[in-house]
C-alpha positions in Angstrom: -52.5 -58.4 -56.7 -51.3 -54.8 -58.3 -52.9 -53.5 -54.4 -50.4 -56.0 -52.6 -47.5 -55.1 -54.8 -48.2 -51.5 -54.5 -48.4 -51.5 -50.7 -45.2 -54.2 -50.6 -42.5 -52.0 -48.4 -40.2 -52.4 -51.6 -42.8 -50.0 -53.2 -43.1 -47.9 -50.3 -39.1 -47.2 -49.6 -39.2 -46.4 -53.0 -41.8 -43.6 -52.4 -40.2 -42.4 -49.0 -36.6 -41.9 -50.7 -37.9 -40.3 -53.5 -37.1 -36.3 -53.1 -40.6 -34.9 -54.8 -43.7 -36.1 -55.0 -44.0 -38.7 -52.6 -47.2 -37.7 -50.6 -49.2 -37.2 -54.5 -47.8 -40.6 -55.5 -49.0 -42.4 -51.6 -52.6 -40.1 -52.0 -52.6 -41.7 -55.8 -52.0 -45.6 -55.0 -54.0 -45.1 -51.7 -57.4 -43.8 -53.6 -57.3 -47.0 -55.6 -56.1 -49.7 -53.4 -57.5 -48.4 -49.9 -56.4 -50.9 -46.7 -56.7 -50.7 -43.5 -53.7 -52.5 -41.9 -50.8 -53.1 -39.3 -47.8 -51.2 -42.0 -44.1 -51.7 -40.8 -43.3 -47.9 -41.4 -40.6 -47.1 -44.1 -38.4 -44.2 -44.3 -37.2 -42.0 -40.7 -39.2 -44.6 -38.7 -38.5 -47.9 -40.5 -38.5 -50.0 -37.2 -41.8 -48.8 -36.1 -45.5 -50.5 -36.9 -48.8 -48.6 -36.9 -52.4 -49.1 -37.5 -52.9 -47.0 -40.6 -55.9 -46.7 -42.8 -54.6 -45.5 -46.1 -58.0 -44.2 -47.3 -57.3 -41.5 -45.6 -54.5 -38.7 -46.9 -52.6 -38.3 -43.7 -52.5 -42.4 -43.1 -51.1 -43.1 -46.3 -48.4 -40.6 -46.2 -47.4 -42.4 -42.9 -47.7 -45.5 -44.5 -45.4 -44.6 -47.9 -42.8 -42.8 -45.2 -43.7 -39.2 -47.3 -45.5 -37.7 -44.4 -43.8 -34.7 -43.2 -40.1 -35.7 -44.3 -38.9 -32.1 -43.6 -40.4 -31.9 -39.9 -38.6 -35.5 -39.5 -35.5 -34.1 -40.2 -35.4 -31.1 -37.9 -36.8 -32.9 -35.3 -33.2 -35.7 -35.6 -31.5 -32.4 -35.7 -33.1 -30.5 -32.9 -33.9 -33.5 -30.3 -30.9 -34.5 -28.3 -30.6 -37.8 -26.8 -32.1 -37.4 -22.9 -34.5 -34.4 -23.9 -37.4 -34.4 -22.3 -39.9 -33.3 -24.8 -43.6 -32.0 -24.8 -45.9 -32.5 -28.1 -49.5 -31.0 -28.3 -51.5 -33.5 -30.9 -50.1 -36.5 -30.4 -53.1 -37.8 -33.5 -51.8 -41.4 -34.0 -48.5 -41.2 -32.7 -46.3 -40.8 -35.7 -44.6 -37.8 -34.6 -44.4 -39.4 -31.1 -42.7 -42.5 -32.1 -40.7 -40.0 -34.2 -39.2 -38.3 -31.0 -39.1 -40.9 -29.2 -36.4 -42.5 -31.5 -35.0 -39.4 -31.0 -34.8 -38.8 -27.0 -34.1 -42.2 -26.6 -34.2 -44.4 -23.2 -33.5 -41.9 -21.2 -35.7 -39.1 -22.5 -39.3 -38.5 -22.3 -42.1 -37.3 -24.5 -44.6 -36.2 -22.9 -47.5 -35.9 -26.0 -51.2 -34.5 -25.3 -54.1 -35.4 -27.3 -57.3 -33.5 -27.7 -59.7 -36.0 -29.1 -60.6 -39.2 -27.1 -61.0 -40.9 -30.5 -57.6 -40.2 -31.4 -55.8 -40.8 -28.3 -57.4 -44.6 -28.3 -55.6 -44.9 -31.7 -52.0 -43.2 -30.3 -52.6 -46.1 -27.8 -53.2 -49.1 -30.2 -49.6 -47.5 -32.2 -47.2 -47.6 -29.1 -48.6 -50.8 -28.7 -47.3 -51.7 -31.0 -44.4 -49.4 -30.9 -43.6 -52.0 -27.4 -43.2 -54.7 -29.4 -41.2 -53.8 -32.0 -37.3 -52.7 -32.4 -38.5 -49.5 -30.9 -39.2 -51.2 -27.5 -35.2 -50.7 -27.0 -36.7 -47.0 -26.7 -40.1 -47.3 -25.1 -40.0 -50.4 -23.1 -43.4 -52.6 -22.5 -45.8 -50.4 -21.9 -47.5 -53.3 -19.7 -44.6 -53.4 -17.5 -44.5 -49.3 -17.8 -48.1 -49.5 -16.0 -49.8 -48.1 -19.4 -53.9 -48.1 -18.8 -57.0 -46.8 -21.4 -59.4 -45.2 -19.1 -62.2 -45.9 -21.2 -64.0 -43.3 -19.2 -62.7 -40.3 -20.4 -60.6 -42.0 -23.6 -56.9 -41.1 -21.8 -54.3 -42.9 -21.7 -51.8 -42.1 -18.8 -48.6 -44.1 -17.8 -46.8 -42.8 -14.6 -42.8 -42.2 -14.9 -42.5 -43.4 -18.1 -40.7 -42.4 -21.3 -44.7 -41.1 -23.1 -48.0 -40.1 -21.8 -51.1 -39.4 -24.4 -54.1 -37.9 -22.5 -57.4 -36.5 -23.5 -59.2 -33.6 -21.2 -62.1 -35.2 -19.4 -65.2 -35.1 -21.4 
């Protein structure tokens, strides 16, 4: 019950407004009530879902919106409706969804992801990403012509607003 409350989006808005110590109090909460769920993101990306395992550091800053607040900020600042922007470690997409927001419809991010395990993960979170408020910015990636070749673990879309892709193993 104290997990649920402490994961509740209330809690987590609370944690992403607050100026200091949000990642130590996410990392605290996290270490005691681990979950591995579908978070409606709070904070800069509060219309965007993810996949997020809060065991880990990383994933639970995402989830309690205190994962790199001051990169969030320049990136609204810098990114320009229309850019076309390129990302190298596209991990799970955060930062993605992140410029996306910010490019808009008629931008593009064009992220690259190392690891074959991560890029299946980006995948699942713009996915996601379609079928939320955000789809105003990414469209259905099934209608985009979004594929997982499970080959090689990329994920490639042709003239579309995001493409994550792995190097051939």
């Amino acid at each position: 019950m104290i997990g649920e409350i402490l994961r509740s989006k209330v809690v987590r808005a609370l944690i992403a407004a607050s100026p200091r110590g949000g990642a130590r109090a996410s990392r605290l909460i996290s270490k005691h009530y681990p979950s591995r769920q579908v978070f409606d993101l709070v904070g800069a990306l509060s219309d965007v879902s993810m996949h997020l395992d809060t065991s880990d550091a990383f994933q639970a800053e995402m989830a309690y919106g205190s994962y790199q607040p001051d990169l969030l900020g320049r990136l609204v600042r810098l990114v320009r409706p229309g850019d076309v922007v390129l990302t190298a470690g596209a991990h799970l997409g955060y930062i993605v969804l992140a410029l996306a927001k910010a490019v808009g419809p008629n931008g593009k991010v064009l992220a690259f992801e190392a690891d074959p395990r991560m890029v299946q993960e980006c995948a699942k979170n713009l996915a996601l990403a379609a079928g939320s408020s955000a789809e105003k910015l990414l469209q259905k990636l099934t209608e985009l012509g979004w594929e997982l070749d499970t080959l090689n673990g990329s994920v490639v879309q042709d003239g579309g607003d995001i493409v994550c892709t792995a190097p051939n193993a």
